[in-house]
SERO-4910 file (N, C-alpha, C, O; in steps of 0.05 Angstrom, whole numbers):
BEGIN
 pado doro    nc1    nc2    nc3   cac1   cac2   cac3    cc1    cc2    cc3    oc1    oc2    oc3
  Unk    A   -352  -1266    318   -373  -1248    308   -361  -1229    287   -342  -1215    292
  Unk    A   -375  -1229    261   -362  -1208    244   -386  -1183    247   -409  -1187    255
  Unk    A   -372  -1153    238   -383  -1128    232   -409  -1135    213   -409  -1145    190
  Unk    A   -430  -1126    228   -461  -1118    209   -459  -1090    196   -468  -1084    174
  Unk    A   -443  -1069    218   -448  -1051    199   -415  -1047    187   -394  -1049    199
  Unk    A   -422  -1042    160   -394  -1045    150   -396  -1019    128   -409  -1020    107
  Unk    A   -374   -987    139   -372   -968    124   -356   -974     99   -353   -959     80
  Unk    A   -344   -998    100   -333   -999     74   -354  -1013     49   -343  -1024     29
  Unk    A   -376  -1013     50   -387  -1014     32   -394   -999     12   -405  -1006     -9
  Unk    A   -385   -971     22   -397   -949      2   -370   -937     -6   -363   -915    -12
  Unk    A   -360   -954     -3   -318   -957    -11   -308   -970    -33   -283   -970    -38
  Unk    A   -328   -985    -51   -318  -1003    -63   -306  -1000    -88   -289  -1016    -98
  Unk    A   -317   -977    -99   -313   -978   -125   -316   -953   -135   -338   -944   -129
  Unk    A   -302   -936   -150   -304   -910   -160   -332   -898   -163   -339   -879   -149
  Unk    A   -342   -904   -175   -369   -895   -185   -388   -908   -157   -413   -908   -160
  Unk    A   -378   -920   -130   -399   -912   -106   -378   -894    -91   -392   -879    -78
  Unk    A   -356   -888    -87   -350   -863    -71   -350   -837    -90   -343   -816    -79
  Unk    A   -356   -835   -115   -367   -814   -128   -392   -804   -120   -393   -780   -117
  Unk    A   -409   -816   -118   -436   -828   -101   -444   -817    -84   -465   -805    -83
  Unk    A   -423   -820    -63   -432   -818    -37   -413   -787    -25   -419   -779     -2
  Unk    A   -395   -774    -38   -378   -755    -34   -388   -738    -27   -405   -729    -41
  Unk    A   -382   -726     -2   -387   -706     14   -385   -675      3   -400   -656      5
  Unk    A   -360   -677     -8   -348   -646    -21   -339   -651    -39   -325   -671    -41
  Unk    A   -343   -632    -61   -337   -634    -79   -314   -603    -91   -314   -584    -76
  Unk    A   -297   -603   -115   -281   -584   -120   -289   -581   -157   -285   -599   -174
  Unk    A   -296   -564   -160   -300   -555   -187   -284   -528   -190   -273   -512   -176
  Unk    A   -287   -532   -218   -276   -505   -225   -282   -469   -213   -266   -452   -205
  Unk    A   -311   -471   -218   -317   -449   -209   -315   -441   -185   -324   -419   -177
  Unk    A   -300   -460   -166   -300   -456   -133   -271   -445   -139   -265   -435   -117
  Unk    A   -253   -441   -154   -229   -435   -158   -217   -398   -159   -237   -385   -166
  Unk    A   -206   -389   -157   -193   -361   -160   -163   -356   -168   -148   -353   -149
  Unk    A   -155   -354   -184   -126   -349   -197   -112   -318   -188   -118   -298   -201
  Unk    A    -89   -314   -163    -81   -294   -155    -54   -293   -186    -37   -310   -193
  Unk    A    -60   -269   -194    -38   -259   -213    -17   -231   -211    -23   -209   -202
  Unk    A     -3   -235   -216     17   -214   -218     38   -208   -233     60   -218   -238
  Unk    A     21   -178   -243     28   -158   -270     54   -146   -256     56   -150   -232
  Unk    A     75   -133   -268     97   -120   -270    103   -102   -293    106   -105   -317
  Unk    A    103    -78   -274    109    -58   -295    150    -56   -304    167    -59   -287
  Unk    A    154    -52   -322    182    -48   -334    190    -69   -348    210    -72   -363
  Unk    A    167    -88   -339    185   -117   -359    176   -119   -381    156   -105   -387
  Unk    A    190   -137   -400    193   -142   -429    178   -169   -439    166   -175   -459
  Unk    A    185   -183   -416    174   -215   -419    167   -231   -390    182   -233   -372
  Unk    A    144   -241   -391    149   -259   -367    169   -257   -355    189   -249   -367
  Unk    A    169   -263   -321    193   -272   -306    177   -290   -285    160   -283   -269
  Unk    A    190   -322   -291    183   -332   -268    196   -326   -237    216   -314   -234
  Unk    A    184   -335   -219    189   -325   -196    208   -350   -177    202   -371   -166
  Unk    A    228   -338   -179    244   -368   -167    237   -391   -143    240   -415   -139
  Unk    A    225   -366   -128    211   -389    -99    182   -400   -105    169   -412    -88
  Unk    A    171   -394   -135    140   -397   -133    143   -420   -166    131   -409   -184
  Unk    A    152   -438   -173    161   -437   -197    129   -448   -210    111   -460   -197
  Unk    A    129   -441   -235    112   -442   -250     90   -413   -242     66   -412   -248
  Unk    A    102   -392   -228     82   -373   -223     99   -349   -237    123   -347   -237
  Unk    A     81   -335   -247     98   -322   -260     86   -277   -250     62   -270   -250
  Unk    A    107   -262   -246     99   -239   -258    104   -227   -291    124   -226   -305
  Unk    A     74   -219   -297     72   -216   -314     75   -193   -338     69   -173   -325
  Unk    A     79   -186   -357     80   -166   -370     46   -156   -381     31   -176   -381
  Unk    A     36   -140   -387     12   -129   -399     -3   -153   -423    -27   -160   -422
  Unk    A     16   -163   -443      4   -181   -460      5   -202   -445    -16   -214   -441
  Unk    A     30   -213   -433     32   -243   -424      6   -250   -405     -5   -272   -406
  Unk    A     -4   -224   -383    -31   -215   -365    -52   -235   -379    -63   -255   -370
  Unk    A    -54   -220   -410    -84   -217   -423    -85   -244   -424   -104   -254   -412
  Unk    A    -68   -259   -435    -61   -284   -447    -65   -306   -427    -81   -324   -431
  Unk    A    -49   -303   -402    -60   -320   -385    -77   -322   -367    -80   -340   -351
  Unk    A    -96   -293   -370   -120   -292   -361   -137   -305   -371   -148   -324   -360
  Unk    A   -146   -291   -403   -164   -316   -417   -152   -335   -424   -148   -334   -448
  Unk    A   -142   -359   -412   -137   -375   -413   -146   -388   -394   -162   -406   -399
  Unk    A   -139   -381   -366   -157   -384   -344   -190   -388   -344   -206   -406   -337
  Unk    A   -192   -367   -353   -223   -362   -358   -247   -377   -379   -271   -377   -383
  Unk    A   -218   -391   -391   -230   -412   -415   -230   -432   -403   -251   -443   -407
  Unk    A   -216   -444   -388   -213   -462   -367   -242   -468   -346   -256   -488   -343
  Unk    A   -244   -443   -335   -264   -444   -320   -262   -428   -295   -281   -419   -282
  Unk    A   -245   -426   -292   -241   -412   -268   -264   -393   -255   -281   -383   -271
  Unk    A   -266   -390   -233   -297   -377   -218   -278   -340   -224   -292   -322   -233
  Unk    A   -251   -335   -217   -246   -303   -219   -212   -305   -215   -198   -325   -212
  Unk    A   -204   -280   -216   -181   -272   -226   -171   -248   -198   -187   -231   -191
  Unk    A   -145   -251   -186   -141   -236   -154   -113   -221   -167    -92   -234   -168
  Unk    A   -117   -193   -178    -97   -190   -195    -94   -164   -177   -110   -147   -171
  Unk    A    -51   -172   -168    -36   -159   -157    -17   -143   -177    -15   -147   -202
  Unk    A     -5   -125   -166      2    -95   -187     30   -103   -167     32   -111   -143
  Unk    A     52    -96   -189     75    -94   -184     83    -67   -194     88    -66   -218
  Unk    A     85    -48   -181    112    -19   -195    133    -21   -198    141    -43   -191
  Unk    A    148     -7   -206    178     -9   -205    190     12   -187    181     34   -180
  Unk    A    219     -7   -179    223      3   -153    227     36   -144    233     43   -121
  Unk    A    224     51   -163    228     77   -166    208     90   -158    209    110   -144
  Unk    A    184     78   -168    159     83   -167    139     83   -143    116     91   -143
  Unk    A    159     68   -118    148     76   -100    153     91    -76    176     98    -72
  Unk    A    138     97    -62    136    120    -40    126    118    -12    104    108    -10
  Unk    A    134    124      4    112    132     40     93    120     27     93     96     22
  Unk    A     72    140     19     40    127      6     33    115     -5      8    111     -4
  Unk    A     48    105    -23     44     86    -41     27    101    -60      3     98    -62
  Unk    A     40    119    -76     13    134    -92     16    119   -124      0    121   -142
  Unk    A     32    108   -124     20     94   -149      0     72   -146     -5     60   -167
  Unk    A    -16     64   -120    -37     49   -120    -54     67   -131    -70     55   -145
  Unk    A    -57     94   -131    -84    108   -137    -83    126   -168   -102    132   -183
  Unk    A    -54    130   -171    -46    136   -200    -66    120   -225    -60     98   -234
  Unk    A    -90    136   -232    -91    118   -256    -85    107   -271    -96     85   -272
  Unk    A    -67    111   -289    -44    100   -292    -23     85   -285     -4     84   -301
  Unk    A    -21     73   -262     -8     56   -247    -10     31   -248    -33     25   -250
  Unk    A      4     13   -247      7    -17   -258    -17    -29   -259    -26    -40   -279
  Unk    A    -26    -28   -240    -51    -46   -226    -81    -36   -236   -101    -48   -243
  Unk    A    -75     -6   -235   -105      8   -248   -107      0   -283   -128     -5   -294
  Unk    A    -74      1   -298    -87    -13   -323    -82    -33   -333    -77    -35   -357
  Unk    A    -82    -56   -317    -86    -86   -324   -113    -82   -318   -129    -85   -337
  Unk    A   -122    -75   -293   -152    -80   -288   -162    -64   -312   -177    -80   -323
  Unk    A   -161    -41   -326   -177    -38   -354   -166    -55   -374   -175    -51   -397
  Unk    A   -152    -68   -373   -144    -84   -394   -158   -111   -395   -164   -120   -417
  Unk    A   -162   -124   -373   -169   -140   -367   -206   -134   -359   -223   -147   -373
  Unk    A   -211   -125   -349   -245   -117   -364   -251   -109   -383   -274   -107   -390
  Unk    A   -225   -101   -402   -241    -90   -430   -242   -115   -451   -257   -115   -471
  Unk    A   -223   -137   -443   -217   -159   -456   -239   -177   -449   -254   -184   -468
  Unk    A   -244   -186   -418   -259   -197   -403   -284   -195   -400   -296   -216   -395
  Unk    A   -300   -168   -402   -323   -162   -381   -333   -172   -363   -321   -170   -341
  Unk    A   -359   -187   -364   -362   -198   -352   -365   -222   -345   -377   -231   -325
  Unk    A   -347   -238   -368   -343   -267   -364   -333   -280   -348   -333   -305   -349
  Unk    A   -316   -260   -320   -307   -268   -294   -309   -253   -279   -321   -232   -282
  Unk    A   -298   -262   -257   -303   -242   -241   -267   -225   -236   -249   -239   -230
  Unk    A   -264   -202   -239   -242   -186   -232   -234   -184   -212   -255   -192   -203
  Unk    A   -219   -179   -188   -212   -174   -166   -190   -166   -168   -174   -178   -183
  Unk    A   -181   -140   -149   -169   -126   -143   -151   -123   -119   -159   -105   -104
  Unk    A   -129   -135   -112   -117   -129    -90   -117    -95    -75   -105    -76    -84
  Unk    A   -135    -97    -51   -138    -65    -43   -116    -62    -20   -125    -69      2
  Unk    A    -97    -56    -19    -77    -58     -5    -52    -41    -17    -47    -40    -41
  Unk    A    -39    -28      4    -10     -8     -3     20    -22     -5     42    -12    -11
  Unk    A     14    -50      3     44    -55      8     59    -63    -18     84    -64    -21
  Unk    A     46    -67    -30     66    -76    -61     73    -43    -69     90    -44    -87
  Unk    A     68    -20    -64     70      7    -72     85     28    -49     88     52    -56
  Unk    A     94     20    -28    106     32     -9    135     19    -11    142     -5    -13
  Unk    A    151     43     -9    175     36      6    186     24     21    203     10     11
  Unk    A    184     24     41    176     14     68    162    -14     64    170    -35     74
  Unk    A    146    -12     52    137    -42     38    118    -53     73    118    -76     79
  Unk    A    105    -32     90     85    -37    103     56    -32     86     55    -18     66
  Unk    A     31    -50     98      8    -45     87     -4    -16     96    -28    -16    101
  Unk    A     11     10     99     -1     34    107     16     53    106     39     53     96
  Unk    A      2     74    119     20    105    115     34    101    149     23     93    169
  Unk    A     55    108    147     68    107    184     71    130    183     72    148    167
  Unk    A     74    127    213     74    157    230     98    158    235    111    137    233
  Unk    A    109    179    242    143    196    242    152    170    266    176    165    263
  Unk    A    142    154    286    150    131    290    158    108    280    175     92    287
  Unk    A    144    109    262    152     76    247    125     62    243    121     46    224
  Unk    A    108     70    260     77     46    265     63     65    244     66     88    235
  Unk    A     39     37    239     27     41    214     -4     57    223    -24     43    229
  Unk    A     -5     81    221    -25    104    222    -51     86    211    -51     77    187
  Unk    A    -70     82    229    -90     59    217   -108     88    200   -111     84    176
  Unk    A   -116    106    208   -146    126    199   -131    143    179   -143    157    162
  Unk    A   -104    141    183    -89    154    159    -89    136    135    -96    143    112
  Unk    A    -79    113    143    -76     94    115   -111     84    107   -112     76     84
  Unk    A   -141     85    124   -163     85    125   -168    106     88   -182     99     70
  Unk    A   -156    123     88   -153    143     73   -149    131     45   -166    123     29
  Unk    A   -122    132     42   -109    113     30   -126     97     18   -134    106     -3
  Unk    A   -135     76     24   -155     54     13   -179     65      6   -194     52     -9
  Unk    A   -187     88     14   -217     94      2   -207    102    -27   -218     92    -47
  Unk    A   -180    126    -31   -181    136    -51   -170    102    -71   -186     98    -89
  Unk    A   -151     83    -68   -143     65    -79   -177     52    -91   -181     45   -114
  Unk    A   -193     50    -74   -213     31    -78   -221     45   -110   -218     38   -134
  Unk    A   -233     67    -97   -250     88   -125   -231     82   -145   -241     68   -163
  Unk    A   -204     88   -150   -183     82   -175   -190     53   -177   -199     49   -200
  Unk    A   -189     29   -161   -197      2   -181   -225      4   -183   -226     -2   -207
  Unk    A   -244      7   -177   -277      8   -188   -275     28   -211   -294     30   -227
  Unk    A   -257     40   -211   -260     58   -235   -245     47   -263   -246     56   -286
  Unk    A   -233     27   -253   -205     13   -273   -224    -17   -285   -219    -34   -302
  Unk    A   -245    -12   -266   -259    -45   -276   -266    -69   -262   -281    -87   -270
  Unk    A   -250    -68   -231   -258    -89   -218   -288    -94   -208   -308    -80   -204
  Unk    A   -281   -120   -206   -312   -127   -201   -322   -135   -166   -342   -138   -152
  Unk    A   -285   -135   -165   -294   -145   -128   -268   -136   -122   -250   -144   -136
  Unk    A   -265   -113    -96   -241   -106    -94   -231   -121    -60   -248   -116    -43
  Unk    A   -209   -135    -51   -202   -141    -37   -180   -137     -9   -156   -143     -6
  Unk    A   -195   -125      8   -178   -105     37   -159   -130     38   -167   -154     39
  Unk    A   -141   -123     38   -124   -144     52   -111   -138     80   -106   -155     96
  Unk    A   -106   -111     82    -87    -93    104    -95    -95    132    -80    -85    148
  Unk    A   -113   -105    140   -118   -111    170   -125    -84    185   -127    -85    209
  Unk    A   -130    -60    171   -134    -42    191   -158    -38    194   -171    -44    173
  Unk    A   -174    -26    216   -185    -33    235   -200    -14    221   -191      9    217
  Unk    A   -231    -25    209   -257      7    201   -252     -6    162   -272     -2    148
  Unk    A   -234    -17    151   -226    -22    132   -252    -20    107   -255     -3     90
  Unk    A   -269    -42    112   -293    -49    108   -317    -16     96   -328     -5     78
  Unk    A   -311    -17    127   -340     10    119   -322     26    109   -335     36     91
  Unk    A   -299     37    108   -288     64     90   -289     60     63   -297     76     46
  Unk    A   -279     38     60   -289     37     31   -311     27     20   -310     19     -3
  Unk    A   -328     27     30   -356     15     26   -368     46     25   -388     49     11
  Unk    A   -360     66     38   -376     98     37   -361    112     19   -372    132      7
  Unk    A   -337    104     14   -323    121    -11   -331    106    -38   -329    121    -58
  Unk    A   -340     78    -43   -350     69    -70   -371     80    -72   -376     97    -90
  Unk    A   -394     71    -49   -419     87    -46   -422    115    -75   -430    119    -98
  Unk    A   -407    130    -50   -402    167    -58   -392    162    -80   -407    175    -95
  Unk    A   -376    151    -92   -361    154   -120   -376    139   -143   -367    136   -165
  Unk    A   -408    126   -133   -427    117   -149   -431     86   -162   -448     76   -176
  Unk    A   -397     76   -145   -400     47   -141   -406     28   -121   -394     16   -103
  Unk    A   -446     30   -137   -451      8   -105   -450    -16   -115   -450    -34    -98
  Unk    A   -448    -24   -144   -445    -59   -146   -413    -59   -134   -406    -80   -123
  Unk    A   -405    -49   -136   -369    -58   -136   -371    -71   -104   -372    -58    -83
  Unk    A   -369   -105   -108   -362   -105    -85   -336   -107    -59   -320    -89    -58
  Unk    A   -335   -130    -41   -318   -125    -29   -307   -152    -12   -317   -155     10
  Unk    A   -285   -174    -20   -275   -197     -6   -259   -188      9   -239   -179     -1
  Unk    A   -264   -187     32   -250   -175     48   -232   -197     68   -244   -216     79
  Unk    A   -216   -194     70   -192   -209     89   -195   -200    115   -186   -181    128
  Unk    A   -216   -223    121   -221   -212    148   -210   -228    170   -219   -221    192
  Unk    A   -192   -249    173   -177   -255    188   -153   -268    173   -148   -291    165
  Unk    A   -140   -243    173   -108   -245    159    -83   -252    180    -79   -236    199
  Unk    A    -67   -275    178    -57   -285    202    -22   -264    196    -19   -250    176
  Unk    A     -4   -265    214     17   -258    207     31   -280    208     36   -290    230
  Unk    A     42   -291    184     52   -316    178     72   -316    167     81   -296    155
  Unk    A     88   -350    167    117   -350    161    111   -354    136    132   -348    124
  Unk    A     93   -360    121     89   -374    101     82   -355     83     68   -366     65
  Unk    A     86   -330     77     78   -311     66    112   -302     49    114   -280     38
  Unk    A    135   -320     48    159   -309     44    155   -306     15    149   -284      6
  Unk    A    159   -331     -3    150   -328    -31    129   -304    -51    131   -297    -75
  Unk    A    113   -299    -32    100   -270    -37    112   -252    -43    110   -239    -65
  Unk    A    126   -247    -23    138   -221    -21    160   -221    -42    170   -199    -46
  Unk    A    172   -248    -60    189   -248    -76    176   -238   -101    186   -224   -119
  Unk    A    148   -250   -100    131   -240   -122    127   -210   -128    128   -202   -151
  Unk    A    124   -194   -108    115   -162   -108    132   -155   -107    133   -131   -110
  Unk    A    158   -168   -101    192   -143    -97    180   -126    -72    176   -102    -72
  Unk    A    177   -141    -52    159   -124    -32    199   -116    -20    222   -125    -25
  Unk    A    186    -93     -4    202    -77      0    202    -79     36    214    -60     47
  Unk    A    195    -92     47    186    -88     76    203    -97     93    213   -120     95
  Unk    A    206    -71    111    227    -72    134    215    -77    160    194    -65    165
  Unk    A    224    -92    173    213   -104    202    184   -119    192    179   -120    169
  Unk    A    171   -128    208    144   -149    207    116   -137    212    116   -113    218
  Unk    A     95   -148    210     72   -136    204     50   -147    229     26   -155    228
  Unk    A     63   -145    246     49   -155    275     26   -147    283      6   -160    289
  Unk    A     32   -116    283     18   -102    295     -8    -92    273    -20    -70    272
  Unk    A    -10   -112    259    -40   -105    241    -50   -138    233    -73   -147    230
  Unk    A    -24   -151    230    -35   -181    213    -39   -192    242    -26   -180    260
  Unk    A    -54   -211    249    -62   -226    271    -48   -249    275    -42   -263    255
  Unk    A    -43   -255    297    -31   -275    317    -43   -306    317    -63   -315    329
  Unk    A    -26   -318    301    -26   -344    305    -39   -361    322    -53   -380    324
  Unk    A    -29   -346    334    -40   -362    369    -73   -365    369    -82   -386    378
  Unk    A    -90   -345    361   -107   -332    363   -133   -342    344   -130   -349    321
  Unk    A   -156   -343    357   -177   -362    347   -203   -350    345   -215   -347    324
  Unk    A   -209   -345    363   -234   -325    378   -226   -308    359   -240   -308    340
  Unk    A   -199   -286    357   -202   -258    354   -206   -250    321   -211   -228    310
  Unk    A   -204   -279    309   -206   -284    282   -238   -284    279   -245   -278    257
  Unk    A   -259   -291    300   -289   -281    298   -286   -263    295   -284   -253    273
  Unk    A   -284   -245    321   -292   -228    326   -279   -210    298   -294   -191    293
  Unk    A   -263   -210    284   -249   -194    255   -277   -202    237   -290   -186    224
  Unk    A   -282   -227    239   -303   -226    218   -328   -210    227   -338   -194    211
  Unk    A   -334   -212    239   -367   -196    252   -360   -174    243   -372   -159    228
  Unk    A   -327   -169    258   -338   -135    247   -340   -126    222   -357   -109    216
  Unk    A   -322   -138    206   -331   -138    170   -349   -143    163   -357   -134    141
  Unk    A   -362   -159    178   -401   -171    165   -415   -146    169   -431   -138    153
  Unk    A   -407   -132    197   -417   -113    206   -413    -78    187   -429    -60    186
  Unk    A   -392    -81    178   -384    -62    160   -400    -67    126   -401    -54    104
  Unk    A   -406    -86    134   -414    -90     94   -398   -114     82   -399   -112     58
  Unk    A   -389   -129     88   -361   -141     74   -387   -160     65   -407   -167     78
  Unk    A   -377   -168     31   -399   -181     11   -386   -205     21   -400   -218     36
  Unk    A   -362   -214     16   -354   -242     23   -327   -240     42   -310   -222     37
  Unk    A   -324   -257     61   -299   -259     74   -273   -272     78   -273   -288     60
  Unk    A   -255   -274     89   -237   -292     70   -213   -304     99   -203   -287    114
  Unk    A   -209   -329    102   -183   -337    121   -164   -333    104   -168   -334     79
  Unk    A   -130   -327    121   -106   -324     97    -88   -332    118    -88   -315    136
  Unk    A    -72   -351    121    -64   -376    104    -97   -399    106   -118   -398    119
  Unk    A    -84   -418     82   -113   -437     88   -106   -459    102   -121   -470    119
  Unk    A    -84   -467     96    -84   -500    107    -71   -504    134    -69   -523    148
  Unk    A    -61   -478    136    -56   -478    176    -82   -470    193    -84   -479    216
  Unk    A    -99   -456    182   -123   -455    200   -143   -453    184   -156   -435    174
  Unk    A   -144   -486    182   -163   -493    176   -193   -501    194   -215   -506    185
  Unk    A   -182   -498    226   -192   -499    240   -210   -473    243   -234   -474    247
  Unk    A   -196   -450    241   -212   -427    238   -231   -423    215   -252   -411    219
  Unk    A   -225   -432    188   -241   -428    168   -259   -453    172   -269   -460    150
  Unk    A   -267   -470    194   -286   -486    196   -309   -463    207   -331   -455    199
  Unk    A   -293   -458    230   -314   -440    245   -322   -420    237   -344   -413    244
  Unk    A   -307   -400    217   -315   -379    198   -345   -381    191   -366   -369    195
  Unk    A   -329   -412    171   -359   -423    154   -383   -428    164   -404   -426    151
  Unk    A   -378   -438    198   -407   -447    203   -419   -422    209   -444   -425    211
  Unk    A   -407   -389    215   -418   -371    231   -430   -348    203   -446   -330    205
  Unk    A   -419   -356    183   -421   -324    165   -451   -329    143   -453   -352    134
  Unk    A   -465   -316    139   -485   -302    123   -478   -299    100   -497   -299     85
  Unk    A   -450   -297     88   -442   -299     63   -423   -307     63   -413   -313     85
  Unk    A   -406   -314     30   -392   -334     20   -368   -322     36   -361   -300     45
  Unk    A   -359   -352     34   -322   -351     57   -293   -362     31   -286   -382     18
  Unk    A   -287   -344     35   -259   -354     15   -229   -351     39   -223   -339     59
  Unk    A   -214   -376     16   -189   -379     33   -174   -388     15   -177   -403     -4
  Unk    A   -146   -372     29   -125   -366      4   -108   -385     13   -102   -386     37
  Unk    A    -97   -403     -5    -81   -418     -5    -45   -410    -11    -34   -422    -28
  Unk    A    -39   -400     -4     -8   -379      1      1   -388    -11     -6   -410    -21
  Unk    A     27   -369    -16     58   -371    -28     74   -401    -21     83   -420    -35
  Unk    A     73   -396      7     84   -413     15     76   -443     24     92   -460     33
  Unk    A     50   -447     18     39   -467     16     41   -483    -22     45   -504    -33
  Unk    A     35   -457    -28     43   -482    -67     65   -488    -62     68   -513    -62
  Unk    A     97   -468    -54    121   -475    -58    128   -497    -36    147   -512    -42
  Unk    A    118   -500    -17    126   -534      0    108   -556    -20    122   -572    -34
  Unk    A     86   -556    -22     80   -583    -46    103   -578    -75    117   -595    -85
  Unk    A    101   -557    -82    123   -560   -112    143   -563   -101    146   -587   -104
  Unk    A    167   -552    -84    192   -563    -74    186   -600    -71    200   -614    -85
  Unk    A    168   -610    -56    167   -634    -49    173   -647    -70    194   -658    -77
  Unk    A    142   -644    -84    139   -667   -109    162   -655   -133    155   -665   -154
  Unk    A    183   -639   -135    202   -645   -146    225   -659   -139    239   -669   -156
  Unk    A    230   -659   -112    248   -670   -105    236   -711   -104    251   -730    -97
  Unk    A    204   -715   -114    197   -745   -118    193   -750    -88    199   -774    -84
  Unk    A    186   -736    -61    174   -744    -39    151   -745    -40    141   -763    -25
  Unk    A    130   -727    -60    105   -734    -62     94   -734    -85    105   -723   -103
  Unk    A     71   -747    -88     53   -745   -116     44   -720   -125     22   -711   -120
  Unk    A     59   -708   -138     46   -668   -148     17   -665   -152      5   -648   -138
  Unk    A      3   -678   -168    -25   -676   -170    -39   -679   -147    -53   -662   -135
  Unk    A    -35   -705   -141    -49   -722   -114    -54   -704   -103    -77   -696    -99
  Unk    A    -25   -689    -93    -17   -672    -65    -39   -643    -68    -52   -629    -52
  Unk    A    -34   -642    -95    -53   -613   -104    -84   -616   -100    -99   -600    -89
  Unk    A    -92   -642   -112   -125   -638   -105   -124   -644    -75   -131   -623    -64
  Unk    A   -121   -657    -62   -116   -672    -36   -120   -637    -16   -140   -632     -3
  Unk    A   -102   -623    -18    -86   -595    -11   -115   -581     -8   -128   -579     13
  Unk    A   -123   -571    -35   -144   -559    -44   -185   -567    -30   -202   -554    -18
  Unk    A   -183   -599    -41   -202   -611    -21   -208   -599      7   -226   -590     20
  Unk    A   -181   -605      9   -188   -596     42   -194   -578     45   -214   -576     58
  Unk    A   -182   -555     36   -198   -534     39   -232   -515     40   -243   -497     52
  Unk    A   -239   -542      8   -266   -534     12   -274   -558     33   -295   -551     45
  Unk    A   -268   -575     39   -285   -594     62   -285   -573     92   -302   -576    110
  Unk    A   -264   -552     92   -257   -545    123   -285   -517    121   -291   -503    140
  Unk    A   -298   -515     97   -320   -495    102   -310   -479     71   -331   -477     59
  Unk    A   -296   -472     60   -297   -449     40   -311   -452     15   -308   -474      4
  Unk    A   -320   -439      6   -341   -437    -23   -321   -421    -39   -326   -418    -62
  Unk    A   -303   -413    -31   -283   -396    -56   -248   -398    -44   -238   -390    -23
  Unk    A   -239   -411    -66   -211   -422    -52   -195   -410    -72   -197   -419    -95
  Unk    A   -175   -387    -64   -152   -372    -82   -128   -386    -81   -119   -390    -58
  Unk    A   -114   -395   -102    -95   -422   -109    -81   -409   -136    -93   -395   -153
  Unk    A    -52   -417   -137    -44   -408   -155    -41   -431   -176    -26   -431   -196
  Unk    A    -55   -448   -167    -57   -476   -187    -82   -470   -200    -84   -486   -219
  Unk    A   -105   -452   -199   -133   -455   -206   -134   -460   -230   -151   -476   -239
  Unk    A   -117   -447   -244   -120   -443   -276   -117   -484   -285   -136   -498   -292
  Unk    A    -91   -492   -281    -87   -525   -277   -102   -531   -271   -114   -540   -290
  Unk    A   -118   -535   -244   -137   -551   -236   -159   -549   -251   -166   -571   -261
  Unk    A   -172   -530   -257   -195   -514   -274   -198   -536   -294   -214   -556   -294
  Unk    A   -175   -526   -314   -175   -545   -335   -169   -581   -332   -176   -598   -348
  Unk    A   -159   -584   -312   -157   -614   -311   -185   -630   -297   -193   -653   -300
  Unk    A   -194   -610   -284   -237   -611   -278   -249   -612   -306   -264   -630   -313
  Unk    A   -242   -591   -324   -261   -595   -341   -255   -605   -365   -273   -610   -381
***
């Protein structure tokens, strides 16, 4: 007896599994995380991230619209200070003048509204200590203290130009404080992707090479537990519950399981960041000729939007963008 029903029929030939494709990856589903540096002269690539680069003010503009010519859906632009420059509070997040506040006018005055801007809302690239908050004469990270912190940071990037500013810090109320301090400071479009289930992960090392993060001991006690599935709902509700415009899993391709269930539960768009340490295991690979670099990249990416996300942050977007369109 041979098979009547036979799924390889809609297998045969390019133009029928084009056809029949479930998910699809375009450009505009894309987000390019960048990172500006203040003191430098020229580019510096980043040794564990290669082909990622921090950037200088022109090199910024340049490979922004370039991106944006590409296609890319928006731009997740991280502020580097110099190491002098930072402090306990991280007050050059709120310094107008501070790395991050004038790329973001540089980059909306270049830009407007031909993308979307986003703003890393977070202290740890600006602290000493290189935790996402203000600590208490203990060591632990003062959640309603550093709550603070982020309202005044938010108003400085809505005021610098962004178009969507992004909590990354895990503390607890995150959402609505800065949702009542844009409010009050007269920005109610400015919205808000909020990282609402941020894992504490190994895979986050290359990052931290990117920001010259400065951070002593681990971030346990605010980034969430691996282990942990449920408590990654319950983070999103409460951000839905706070206002959060869109929400976001961070790492993507280890829980992907969680950003299924994200997607089937949320009211608005779900983004998931594809880490440091996830480009640098496919680029380590496919240089060393264990895997196909492209393949591995759309393959990588796919999945991501198949596992539920409508907005996938990748430091390939700008590449992929253009090799989509």
């Amino acid at each position: 007896m041979y098979p009547t029903i036979r799924p390889r029929r809609l297998r045969t030939t390019a133009a029928m599994r084009r056809l029949v494709a479930e998910t699809s990856l375009e450009a505009r589903h894309l987000v390019l995380p960048m990172f500006v540096a203040d003191g430098r002269s020229e580019p510096w690539e980043i040794p564990s991230m290669p082909g990622v680069y921090q950037h200088t003010a022109d090199s910024l503009l340049a490979a922004a619209s370039a991106a944006v010519e590409a296609g890319v859906g928006g731009l997740m632009l991280f502020g580097v200070p110099r190491p002098e420059d930072k402090d306990a509070c991280g007050t050059a997040a709120t310094d107008p003048d501070g790395v991050l506040n004038r790329a973001l006018r540089s980059l909306r005055s270049e830009l407007g509204d031909s993308t979307v801007i986003m703003a890393d809302t977070c202290l740890d690239e600006f602290t000493d200590h290189g935790h996402c908050g203000v600590l208490t004469g203990s060591g632990v990270v003062d959640n309603d203290a550093t709550l603070e912190r982020y309202a005044e940071m938010a108003v400085a990037q809505a005021d610098s130009g962004a178009h969507l500013l992004g909590p990354s810090g895990m503390m607890d109320g995150q959402v609505a404080s800065i949702r009542a301090a844009l409010d009050a400071a007269g920005h109610r479009d400015v919205g808000q992707l909020a990282y609402a289930a941020k894992y504490s992960s190994a895979f986050y090392g290359p990052f931290r090479d990117a920001v010259g993060s400065s951070l002593e001991g681990d971030r346990r006690t605010y980034q969430q537990d691996p282990a942990n599935r449920r408590e990654a709902l319950h983070e999103v509700a409460l951000d839905l519950a706070e206002g959060a415009d869109l929400v976001m899993v961070k790492p993507a391709m280890s829980y992907l399981d969680v950003l299924r269930e994200v997607a089937d539960r949320s009211p608005v768009p779900v983004a998931a960041y594809q880490i440091s340490g996830e480009y640098s295991m496919i680029t380590a690979a496919a240089a060393n000729g264990w895997i196909d670099r492209d393949a591995a990249i759309a393959e990588s990416l796919l999945s991501i939007r198949r596992a539920g996300a409508d907005i996938v942050l990748t430091y390939w977007a700008a590449e992929v963008a253009d090799r989509l369109s």
